[in-house]
DRENDREN-696363 format. One record per residue (C-alpha): residue number from 1; residue in three letters; chain; x, y, z. Coordinates in steps of 0.1 Angstrom, whole numbers, plus 5000, padded with zeros to 4 digits. Last residue first. Layout:
BEGIN
   num   residuo   cadena   east   north     up
   NUM       ALA        A      X       Y      Z
...
END
This chain:
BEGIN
   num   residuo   cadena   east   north     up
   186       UNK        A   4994    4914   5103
   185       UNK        A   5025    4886   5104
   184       UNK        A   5025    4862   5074
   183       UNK        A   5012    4884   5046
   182       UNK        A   5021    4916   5058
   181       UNK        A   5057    4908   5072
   180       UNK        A   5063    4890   5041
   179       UNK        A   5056    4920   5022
   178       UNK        A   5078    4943   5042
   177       UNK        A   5106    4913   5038
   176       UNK        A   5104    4911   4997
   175       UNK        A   5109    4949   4999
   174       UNK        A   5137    4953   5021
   173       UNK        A   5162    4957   4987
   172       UNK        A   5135    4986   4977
   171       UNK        A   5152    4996   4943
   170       UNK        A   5147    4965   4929
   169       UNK        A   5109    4979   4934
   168       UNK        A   5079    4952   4949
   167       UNK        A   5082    4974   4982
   166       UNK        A   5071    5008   4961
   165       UNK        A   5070    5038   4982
   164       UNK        A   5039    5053   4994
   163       UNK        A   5028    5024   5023
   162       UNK        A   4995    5016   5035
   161       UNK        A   4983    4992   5061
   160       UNK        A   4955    4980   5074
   159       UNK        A   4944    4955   5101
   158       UNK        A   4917    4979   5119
   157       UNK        A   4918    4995   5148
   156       UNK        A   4948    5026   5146
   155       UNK        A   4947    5021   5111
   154       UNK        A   4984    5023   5096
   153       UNK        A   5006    5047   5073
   152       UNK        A   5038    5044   5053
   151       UNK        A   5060    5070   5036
   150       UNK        A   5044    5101   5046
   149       UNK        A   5066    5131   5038
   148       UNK        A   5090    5145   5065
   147       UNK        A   5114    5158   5041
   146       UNK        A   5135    5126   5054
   145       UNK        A   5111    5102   5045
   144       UNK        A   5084    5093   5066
   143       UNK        A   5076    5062   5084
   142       UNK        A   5046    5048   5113
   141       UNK        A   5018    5075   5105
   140       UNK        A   4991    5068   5122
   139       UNK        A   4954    5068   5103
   138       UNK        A   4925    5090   5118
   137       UNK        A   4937    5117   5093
   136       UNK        A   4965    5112   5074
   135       UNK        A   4966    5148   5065
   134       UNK        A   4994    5156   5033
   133       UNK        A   4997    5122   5020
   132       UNK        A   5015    5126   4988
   131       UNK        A   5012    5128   4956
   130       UNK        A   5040    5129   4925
   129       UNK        A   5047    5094   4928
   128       UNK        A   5073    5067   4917
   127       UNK        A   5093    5060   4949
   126       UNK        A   5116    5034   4949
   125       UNK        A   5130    5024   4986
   124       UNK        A   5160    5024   5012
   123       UNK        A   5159    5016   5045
   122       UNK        A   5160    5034   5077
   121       UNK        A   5148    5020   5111
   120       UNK        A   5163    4987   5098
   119       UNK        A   5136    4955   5088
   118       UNK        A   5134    4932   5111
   117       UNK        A   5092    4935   5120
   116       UNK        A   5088    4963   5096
   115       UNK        A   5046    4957   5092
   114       UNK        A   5049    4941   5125
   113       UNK        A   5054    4980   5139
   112       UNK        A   5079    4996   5157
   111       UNK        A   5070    5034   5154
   110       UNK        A   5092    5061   5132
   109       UNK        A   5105    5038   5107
   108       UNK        A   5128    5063   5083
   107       UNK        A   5123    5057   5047
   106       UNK        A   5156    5070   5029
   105       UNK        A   5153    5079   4984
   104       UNK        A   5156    5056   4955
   103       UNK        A   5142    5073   4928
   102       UNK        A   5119    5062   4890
   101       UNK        A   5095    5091   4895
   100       UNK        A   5094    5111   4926
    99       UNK        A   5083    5145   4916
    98       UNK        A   5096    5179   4932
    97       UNK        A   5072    5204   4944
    96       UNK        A   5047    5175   4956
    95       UNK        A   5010    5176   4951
    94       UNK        A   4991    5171   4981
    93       UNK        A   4968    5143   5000
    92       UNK        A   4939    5142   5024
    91       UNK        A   4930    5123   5051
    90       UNK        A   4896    5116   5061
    89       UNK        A   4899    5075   5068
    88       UNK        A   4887    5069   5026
    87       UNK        A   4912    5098   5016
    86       UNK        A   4941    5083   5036
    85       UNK        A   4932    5043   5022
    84       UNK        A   4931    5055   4989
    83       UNK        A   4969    5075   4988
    82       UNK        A   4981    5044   5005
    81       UNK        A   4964    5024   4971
    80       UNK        A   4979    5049   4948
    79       UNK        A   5009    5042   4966
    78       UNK        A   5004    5010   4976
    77       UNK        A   4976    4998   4998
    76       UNK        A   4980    4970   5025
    75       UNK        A   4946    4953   5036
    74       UNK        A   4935    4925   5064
    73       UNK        A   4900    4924   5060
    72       UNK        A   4869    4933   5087
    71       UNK        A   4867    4967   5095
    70       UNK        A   4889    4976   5061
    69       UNK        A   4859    4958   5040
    68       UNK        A   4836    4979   5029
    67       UNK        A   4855    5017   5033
    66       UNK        A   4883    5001   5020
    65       UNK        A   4867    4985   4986
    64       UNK        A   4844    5016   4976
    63       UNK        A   4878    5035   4981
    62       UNK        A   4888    5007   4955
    61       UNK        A   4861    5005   4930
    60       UNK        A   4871    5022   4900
    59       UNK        A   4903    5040   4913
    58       UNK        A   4896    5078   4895
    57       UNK        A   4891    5094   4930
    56       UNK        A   4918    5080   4941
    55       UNK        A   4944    5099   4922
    54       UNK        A   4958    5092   4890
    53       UNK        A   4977    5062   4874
    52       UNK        A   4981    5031   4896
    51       UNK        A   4993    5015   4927
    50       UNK        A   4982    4985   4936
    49       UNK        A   4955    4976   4969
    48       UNK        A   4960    4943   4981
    47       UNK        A   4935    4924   5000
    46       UNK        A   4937    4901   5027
    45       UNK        A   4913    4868   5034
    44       UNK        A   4894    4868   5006
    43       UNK        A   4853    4866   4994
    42       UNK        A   4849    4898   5011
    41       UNK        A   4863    4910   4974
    40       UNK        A   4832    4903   4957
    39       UNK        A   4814    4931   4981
    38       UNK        A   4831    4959   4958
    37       UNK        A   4819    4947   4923
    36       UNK        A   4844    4931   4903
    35       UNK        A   4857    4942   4867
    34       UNK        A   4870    4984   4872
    33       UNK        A   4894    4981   4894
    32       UNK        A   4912    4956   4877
    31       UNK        A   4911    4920   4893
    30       UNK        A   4943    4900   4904
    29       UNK        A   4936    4867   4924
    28       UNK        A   4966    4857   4943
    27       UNK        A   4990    4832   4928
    26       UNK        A   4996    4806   4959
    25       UNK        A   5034    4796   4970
    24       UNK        A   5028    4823   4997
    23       UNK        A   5058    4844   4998
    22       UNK        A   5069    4838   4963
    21       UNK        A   5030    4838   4950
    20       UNK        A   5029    4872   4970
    19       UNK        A   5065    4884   4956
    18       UNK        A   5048    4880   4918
    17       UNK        A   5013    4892   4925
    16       UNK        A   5034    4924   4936
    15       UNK        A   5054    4928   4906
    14       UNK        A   5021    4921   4887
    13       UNK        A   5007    4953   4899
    12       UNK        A   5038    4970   4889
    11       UNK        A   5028    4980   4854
    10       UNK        A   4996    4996   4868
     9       UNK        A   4963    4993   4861
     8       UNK        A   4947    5002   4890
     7       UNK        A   4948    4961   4900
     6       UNK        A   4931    4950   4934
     5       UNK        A   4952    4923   4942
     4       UNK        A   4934    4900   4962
     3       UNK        A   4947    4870   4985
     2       UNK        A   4927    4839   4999
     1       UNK        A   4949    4820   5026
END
């Protein structure tokens, strides 16, 4: 199996390439937003999408990336990348009152899902984000925290995921898991 991480040069990117390789016992490719051209990454089997400074609009090539490839690759965005994936399927995002840098707040699974196949119904996470889904348009939300923000979103065809909090945290103990689930079970 051929894995991308898509890398909006973030300092958690590599937190992610390091529980894929774990999961996998393969290093996934990692390529900034901003070095490949979109159609290179029909080359792999899933892609990744980091999080990253900004908003989507200022991700290189990534909504280029979803809108190519989500009909046919399996992809899970973080943060930034969630944040992608709802502008890309006609959602749209907002500013929060209170920013989540650096906290451990309650996701709450609202529809069973292999993306938290054995995971609780709540669990905790670290959030580092001051955006959130607003609209999720055509996507389905499947968690939310308990201010009924968007935590975690999925295509209602395609085999893509997003999620706002940060499963590659110490602070989300179910992380390891979520991204298992991806890897092995979407």
């Amino acid at each position: 199996m051929k894995i991308l991480v898509i890398d909006n040069f973030d300092s958690f990117t590599y937190n992610l390439v390091h529980y894929i390789e774990h999961i996998t016992g393969v290093k996934p490719d990692v390529k900034r937003n901003n070095e490949i051209k979109a159609a290179e990454a029909g080359d792999y089997d899933k892609i990744c999408i980091s999080p990253g400074p900004g908003l989507p609009s200022e991700a290189g090539i990534t909504k280029e990336v979803i809108r190519l490839w989500a009909p046919q690759k399996s992809m899970l965005g973080v943060c930034l990348g969630h944040q992608s994936l709802a502008e890309v399927f006609g959602g749209t995002l907002k500013n929060l009152d209170t920013v989540m840098h650096g906290v451990s707040r309650t996701v709450r699974v609202l529809k069973a899902d292999m993306l938290f196949a054995n995971i609780p119904e709540r669990f905790e996470a670290g959030r580092y984000h001051s955006w959130v889904i607003d609209n999720p348009g055509i996507l389905e939300v499947i968690a939310e925290d308990d201010d009924k923000n968007i935590m975690a979103v999925k295509h209602p065809q395609f085999n893509v995921y997003g999620v706002q909090f940060h499963p590659e945290s110490i602070m989300t103990p179910e992380g390891m898991n979520i991204m298992s689930n991806w890897i092995l079970k979407t």
